[in-house]
PyMOL Python script that loads the backbone (N, CA, C, O; Angstrom):
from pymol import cmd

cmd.read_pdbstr("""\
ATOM      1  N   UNK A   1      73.172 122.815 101.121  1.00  0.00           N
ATOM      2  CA  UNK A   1      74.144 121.836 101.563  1.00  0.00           C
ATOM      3  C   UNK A   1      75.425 122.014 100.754  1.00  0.00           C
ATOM      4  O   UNK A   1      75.291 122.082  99.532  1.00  0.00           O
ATOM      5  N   UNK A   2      76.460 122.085 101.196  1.00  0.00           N
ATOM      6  CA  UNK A   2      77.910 122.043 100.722  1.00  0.00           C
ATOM      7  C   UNK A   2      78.203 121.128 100.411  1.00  0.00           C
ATOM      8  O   UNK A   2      77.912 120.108 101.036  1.00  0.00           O
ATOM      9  N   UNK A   3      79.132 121.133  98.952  1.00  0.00           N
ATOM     10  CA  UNK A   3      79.119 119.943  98.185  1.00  0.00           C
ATOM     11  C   UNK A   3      80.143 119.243  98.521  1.00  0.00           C
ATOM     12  O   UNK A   3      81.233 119.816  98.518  1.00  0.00           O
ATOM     13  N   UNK A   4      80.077 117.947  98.866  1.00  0.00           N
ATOM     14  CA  UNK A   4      80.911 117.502  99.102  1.00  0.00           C
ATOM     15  C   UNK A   4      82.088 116.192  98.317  1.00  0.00           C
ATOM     16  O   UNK A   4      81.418 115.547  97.510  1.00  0.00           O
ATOM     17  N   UNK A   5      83.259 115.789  98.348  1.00  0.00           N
ATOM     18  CA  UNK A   5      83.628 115.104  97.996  1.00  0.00           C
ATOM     19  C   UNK A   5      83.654 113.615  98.289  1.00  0.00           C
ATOM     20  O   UNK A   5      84.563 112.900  98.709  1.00  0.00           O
ATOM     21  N   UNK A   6      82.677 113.410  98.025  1.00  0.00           N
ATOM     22  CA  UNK A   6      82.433 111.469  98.585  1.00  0.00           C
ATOM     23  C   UNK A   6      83.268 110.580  97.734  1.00  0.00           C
ATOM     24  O   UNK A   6      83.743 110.852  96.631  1.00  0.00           O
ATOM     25  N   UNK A   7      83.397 109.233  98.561  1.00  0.00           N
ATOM     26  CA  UNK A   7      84.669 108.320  98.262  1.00  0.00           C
ATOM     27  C   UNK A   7      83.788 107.274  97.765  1.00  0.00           C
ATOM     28  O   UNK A   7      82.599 107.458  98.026  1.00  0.00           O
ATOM     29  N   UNK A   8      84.072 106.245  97.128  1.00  0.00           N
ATOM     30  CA  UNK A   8      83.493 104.790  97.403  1.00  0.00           C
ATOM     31  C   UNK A   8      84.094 104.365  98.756  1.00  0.00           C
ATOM     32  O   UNK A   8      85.231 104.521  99.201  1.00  0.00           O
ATOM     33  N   UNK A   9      83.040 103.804  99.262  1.00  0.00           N
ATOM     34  CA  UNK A   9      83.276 103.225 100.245  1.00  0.00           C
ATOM     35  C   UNK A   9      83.088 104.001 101.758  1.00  0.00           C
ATOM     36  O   UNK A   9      83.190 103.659 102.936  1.00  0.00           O
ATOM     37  N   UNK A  10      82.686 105.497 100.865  1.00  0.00           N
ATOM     38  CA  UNK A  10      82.371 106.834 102.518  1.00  0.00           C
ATOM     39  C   UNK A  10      80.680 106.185 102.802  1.00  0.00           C
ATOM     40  O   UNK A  10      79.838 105.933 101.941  1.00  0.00           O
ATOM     41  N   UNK A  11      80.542 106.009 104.570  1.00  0.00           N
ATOM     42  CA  UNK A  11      79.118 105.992 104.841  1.00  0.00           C
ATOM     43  C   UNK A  11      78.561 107.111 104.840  1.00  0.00           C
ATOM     44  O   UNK A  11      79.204 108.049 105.310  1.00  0.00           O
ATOM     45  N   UNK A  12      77.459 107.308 104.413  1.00  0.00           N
ATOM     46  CA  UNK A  12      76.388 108.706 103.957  1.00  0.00           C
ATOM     47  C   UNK A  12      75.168 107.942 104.885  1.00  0.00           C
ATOM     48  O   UNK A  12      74.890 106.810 105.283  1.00  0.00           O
ATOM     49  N   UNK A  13      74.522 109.615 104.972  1.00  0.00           N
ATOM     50  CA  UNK A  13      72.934 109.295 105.012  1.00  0.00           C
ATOM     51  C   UNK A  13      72.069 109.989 103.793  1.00  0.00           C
ATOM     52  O   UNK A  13      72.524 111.066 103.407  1.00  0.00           O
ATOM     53  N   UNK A  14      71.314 109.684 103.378  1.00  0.00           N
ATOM     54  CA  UNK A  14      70.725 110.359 101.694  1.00  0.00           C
ATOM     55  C   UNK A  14      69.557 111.141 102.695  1.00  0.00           C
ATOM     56  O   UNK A  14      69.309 110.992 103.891  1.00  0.00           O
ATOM     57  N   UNK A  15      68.960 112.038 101.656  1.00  0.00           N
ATOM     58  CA  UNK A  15      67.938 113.308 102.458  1.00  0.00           C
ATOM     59  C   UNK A  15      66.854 112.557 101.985  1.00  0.00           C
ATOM     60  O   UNK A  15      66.993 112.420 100.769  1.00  0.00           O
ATOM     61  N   UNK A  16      65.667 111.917 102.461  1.00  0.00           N
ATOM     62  CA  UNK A  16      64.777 111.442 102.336  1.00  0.00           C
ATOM     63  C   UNK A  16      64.653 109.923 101.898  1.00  0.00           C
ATOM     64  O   UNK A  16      63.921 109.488 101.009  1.00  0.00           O
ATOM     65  N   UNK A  17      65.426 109.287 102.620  1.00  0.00           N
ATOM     66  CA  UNK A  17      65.571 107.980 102.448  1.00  0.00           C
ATOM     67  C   UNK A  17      66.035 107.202 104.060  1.00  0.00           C
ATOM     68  O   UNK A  17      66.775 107.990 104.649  1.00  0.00           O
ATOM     69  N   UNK A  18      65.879 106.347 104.611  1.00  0.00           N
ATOM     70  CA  UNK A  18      65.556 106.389 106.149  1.00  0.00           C
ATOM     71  C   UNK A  18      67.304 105.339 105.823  1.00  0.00           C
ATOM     72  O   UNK A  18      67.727 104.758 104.824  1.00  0.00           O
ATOM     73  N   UNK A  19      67.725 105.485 106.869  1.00  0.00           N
ATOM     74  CA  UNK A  19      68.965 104.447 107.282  1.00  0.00           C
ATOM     75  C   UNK A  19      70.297 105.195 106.671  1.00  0.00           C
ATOM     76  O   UNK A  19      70.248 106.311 106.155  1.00  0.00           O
ATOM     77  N   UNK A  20      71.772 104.230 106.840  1.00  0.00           N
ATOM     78  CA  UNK A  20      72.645 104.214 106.484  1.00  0.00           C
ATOM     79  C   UNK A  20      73.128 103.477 104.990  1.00  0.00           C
ATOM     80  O   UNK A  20      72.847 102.315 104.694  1.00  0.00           O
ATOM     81  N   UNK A  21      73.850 104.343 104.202  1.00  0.00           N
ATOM     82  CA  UNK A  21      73.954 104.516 102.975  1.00  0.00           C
ATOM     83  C   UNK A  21      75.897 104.204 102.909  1.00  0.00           C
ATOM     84  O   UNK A  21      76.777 104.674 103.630  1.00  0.00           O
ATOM     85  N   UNK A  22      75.998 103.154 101.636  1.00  0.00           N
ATOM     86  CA  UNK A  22      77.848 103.151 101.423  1.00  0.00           C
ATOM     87  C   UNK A  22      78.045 104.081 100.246  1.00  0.00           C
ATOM     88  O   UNK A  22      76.968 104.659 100.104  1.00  0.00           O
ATOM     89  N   UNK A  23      78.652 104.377  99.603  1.00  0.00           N
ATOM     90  CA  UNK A  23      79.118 104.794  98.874  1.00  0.00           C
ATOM     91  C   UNK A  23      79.697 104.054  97.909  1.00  0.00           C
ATOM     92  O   UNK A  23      80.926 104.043  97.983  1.00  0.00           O
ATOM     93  N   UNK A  24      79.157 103.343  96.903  1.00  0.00           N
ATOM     94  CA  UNK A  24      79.482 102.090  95.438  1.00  0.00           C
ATOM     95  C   UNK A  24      80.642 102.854  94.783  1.00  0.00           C
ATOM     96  O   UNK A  24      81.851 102.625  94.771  1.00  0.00           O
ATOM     97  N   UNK A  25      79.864 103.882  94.215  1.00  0.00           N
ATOM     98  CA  UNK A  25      80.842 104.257  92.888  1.00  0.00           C
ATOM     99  C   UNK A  25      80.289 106.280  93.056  1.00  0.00           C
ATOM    100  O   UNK A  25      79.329 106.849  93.574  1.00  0.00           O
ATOM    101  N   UNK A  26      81.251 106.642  92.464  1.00  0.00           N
ATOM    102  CA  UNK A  26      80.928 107.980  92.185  1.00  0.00           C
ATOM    103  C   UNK A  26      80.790 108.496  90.726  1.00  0.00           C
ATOM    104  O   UNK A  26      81.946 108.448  90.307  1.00  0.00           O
ATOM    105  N   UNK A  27      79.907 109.018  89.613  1.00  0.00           N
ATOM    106  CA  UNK A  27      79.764 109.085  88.302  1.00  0.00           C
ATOM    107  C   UNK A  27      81.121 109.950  88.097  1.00  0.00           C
ATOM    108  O   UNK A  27      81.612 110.570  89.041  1.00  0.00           O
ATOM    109  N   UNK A  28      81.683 109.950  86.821  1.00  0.00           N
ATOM    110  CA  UNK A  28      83.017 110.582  86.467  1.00  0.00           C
ATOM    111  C   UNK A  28      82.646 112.181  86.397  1.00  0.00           C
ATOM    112  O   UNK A  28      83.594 112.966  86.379  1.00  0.00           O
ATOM    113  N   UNK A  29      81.808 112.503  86.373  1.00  0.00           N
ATOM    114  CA  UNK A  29      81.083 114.156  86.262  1.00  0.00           C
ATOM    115  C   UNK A  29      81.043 114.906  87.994  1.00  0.00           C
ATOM    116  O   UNK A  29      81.047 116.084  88.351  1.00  0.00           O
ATOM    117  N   UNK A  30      80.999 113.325  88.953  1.00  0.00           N
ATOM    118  CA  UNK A  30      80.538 114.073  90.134  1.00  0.00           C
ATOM    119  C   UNK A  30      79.821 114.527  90.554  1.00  0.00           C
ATOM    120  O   UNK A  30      79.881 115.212  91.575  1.00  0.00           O
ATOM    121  N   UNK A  31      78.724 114.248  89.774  1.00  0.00           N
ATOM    122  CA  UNK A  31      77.684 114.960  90.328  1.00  0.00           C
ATOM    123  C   UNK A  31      76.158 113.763  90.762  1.00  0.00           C
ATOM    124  O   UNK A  31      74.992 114.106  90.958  1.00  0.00           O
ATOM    125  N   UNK A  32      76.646 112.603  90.790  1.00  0.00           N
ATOM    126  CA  UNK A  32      75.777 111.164  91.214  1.00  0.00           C
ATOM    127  C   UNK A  32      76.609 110.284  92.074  1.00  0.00           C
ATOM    128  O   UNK A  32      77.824 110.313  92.269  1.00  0.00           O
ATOM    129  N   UNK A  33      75.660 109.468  92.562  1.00  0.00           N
ATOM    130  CA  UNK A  33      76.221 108.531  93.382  1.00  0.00           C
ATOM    131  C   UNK A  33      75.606 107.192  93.049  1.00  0.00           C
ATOM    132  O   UNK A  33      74.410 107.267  92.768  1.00  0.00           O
ATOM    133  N   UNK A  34      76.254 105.732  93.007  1.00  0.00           N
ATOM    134  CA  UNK A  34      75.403 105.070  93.553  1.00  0.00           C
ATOM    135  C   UNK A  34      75.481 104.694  94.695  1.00  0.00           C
ATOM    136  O   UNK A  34      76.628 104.617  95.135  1.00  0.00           O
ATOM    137  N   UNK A  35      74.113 104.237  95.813  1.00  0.00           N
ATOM    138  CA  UNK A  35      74.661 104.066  97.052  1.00  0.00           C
ATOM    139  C   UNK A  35      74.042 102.349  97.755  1.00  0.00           C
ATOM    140  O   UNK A  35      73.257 101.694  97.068  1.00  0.00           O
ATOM    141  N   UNK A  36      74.260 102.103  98.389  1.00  0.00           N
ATOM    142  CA  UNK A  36      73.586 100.555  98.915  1.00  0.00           C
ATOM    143  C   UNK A  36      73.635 100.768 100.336  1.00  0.00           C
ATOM    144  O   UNK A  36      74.628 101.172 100.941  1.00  0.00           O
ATOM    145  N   UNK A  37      72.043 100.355 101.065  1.00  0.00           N
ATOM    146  CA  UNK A  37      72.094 100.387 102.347  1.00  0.00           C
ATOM    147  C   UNK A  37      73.333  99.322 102.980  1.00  0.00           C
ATOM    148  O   UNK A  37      73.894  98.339 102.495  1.00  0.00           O
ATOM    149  N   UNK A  38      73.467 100.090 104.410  1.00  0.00           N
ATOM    150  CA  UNK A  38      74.394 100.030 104.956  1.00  0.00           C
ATOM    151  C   UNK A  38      74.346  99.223 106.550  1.00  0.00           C
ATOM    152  O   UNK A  38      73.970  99.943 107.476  1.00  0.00           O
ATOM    153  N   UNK A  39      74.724  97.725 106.896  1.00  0.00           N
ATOM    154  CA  UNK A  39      74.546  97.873 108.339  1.00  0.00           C
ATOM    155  C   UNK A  39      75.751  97.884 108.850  1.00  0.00           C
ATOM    156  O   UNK A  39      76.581  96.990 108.682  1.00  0.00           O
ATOM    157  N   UNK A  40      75.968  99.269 109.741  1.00  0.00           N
ATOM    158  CA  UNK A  40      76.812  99.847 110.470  1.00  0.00           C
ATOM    159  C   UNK A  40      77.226  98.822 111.416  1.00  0.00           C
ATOM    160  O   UNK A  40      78.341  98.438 111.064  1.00  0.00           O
ATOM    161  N   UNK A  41      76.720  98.020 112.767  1.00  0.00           N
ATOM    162  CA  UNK A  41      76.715  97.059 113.109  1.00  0.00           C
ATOM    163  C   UNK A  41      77.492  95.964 112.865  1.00  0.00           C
ATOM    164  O   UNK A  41      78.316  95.418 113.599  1.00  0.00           O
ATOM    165  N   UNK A  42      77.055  95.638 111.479  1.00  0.00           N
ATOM    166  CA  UNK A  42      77.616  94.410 111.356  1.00  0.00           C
ATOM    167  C   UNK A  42      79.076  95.021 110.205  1.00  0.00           C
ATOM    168  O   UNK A  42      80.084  94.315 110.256  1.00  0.00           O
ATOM    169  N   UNK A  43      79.106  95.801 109.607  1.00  0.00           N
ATOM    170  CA  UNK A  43      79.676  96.742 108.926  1.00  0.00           C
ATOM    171  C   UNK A  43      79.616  95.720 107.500  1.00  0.00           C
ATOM    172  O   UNK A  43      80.583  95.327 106.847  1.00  0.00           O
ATOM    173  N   UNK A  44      78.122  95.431 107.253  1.00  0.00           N
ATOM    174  CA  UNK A  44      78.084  95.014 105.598  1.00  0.00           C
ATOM    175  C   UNK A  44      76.539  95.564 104.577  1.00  0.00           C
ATOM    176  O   UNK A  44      75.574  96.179 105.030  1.00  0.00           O
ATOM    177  N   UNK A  45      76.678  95.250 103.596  1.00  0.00           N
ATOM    178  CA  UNK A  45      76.240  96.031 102.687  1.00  0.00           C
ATOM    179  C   UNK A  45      75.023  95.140 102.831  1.00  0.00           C
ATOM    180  O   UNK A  45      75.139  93.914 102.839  1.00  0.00           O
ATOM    181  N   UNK A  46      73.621  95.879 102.968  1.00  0.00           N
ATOM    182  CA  UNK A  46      72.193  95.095 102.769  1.00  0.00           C
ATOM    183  C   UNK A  46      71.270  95.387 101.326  1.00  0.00           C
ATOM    184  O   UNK A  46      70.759  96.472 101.049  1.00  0.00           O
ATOM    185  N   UNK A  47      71.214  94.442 100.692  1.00  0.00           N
ATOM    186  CA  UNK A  47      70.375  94.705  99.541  1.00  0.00           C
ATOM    187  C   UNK A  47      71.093  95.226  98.344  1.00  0.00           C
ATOM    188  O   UNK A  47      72.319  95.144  98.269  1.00  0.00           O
ATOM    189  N   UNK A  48      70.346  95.774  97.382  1.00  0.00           N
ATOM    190  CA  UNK A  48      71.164  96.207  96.115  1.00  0.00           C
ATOM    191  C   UNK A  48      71.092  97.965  96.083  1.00  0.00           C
ATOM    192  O   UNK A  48      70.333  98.679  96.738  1.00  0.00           O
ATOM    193  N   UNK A  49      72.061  98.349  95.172  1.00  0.00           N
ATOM    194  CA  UNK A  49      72.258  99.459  94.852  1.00  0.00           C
ATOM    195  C   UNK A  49      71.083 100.505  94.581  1.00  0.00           C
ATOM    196  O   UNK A  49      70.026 100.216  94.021  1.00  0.00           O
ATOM    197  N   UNK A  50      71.341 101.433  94.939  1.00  0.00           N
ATOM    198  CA  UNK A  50      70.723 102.595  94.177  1.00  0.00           C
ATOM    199  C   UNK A  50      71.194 103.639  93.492  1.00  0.00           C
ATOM    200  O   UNK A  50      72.032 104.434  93.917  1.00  0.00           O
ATOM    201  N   UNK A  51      70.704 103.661  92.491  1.00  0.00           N
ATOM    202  CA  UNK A  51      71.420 104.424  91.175  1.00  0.00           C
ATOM    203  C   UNK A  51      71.518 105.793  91.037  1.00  0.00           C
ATOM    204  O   UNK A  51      70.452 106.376  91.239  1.00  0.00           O
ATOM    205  N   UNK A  52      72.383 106.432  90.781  1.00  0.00           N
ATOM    206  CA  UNK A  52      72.206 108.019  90.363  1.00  0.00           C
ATOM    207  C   UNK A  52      71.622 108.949  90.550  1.00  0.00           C
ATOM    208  O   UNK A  52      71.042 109.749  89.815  1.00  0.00           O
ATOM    209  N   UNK A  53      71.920 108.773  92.679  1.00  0.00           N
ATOM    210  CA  UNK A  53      71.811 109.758  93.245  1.00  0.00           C
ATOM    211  C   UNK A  53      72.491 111.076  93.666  1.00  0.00           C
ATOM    212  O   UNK A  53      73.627 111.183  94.127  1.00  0.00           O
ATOM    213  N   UNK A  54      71.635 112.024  93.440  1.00  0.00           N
ATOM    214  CA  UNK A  54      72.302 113.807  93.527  1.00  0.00           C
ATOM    215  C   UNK A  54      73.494 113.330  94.878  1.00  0.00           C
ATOM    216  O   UNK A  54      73.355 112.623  95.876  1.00  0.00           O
ATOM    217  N   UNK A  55      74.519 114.013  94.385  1.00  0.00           N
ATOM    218  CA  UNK A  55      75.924 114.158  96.059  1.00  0.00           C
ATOM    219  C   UNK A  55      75.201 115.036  96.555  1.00  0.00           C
ATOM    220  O   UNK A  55      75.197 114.865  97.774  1.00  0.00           O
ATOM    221  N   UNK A  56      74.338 116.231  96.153  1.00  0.00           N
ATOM    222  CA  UNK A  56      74.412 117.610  97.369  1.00  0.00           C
ATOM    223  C   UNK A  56      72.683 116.680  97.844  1.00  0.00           C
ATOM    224  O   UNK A  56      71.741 117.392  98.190  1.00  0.00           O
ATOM    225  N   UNK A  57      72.532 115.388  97.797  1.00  0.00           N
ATOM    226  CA  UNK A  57      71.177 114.928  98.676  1.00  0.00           C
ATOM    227  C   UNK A  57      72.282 113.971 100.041  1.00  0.00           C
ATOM    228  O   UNK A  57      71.786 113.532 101.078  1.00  0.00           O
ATOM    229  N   UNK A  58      73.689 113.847  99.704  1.00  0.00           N
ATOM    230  CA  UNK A  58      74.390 113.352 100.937  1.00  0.00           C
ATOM    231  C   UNK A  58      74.768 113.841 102.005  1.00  0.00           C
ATOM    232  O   UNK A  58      75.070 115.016 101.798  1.00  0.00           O
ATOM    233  N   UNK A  59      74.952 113.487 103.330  1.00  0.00           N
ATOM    234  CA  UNK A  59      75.762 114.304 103.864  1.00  0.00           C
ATOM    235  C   UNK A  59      76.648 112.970 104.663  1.00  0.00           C
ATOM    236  O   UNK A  59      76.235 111.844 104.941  1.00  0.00           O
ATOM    237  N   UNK A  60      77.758 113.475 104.854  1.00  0.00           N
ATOM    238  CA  UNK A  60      78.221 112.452 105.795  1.00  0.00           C
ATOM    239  C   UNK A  60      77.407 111.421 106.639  1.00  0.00           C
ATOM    240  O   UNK A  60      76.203 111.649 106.756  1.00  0.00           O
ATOM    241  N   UNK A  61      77.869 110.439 107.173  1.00  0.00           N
ATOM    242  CA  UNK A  61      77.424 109.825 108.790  1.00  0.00           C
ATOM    243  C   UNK A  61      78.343 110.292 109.763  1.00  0.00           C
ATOM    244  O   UNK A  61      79.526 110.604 109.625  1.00  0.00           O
ATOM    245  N   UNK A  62      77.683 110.293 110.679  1.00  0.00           N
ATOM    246  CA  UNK A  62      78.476 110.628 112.009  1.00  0.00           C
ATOM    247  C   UNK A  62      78.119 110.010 113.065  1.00  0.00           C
ATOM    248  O   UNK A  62      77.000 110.275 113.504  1.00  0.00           O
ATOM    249  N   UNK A  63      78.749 109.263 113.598  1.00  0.00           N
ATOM    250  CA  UNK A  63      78.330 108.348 114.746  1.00  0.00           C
ATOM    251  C   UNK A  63      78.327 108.884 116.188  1.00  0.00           C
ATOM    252  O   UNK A  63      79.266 109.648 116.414  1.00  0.00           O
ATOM    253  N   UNK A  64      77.699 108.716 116.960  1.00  0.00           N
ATOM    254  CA  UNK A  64      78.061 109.671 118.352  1.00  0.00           C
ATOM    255  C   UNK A  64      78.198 108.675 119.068  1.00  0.00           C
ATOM    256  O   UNK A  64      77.591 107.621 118.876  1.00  0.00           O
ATOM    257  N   UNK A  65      79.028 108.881 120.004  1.00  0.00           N
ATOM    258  CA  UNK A  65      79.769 108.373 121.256  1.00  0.00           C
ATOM    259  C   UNK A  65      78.923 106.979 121.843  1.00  0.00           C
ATOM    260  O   UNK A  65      79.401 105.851 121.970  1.00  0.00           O
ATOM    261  N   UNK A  66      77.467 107.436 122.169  1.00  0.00           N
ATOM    262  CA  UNK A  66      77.091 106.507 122.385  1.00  0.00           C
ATOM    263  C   UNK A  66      76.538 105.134 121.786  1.00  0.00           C
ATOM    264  O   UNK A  66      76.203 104.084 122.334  1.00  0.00           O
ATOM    265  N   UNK A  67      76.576 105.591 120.291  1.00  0.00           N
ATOM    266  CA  UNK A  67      75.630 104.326 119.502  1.00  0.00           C
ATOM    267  C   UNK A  67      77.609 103.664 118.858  1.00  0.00           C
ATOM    268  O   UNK A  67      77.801 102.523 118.439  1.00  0.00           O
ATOM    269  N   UNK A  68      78.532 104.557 118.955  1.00  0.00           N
ATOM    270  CA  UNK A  68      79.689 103.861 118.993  1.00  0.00           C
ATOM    271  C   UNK A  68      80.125 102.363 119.983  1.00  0.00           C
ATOM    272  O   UNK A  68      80.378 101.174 119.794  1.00  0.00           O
ATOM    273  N   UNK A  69      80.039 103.092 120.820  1.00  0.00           N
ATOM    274  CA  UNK A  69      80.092 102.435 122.668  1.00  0.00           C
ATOM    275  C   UNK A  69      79.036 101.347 122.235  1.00  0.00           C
ATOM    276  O   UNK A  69      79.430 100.397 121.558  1.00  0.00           O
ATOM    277  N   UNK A  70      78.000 101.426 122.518  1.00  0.00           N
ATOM    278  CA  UNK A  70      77.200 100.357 121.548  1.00  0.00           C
ATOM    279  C   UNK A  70      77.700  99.399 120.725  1.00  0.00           C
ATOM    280  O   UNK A  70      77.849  98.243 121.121  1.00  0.00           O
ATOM    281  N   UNK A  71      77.949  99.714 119.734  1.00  0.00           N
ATOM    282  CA  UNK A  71      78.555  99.199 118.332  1.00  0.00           C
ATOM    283  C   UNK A  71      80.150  98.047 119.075  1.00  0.00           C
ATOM    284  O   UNK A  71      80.696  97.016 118.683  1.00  0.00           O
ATOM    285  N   UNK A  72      80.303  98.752 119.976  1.00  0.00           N
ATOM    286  CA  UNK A  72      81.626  97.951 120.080  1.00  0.00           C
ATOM    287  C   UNK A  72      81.202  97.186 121.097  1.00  0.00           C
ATOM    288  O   UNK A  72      81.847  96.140 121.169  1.00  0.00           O
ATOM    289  N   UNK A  73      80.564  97.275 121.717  1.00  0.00           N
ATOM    290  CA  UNK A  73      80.069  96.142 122.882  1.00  0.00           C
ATOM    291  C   UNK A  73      79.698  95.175 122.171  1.00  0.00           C
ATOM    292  O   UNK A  73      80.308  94.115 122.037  1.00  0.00           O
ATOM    293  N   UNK A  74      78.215  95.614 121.445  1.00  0.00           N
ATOM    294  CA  UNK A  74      78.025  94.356 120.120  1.00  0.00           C
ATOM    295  C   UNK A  74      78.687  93.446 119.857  1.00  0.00           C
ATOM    296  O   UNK A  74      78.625  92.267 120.207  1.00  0.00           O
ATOM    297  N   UNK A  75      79.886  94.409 118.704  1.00  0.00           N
ATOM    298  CA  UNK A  75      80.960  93.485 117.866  1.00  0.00           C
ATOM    299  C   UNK A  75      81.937  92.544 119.067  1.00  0.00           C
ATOM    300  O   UNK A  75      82.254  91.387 118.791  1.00  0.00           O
ATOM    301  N   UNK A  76      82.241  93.009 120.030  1.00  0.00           N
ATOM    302  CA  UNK A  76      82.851  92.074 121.228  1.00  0.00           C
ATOM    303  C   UNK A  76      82.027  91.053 121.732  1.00  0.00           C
ATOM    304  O   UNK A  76      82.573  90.057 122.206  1.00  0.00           O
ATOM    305  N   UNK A  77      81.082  91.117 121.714  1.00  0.00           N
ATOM    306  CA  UNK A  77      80.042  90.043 122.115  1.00  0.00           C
ATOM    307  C   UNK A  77      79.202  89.149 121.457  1.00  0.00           C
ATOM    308  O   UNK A  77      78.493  88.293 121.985  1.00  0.00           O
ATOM    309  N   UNK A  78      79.340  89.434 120.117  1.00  0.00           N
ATOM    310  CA  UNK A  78      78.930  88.917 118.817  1.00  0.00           C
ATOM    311  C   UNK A  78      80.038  88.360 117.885  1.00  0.00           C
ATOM    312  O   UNK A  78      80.976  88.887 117.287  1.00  0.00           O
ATOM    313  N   UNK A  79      79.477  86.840 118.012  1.00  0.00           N
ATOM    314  CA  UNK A  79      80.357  85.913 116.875  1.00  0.00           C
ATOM    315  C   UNK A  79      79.570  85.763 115.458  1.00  0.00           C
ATOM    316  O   UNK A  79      78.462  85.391 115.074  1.00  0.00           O
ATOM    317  N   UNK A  80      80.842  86.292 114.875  1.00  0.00           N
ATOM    318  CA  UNK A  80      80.193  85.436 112.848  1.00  0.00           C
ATOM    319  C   UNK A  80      79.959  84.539 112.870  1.00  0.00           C
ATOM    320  O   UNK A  80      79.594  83.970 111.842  1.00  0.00           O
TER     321      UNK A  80
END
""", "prot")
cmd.dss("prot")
cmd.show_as("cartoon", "prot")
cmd.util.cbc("prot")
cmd.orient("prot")
């Protein structure tokens, strides 16, 4: 996997960990993450952190067209 430059605040998916992942903090070395599940959906943070995980176990998220289309029907049809 190509290493990448993650942000606080980039959504990830981690390699052996099921769901969507935020991006907390990045260690000053670069080479950890912490990350906190993620609901995409509602676009807020579920549960607490996880600590000082490898970047080359991240890879981006990428949403496809349809769970987008989704996502926005949702949020239009769904009150806070």
């Amino acid at each position: 996997m190509a290493s990448q430059n993650f942000k606080p605040g980039q959504i990830v998916v981690p390699e052996g960990l099921i769901g969507v992942y935020r991006v907390v903090a990045v260690s000053p070395d670069g080479r950890t993450a912490d990350i906190e599940k993620f609901d995409v959906s509602s676009q807020k943070s579920v549960g607490d952190p996880i600590r000082s995980v490898a970047l080359n176990k991240l890879s981006p998220y990428k949403e496809d067209a349809s769970q987008a289309a989704a996502r926005t029907v949702r949020e239009a049809t769904t009150e806070d």
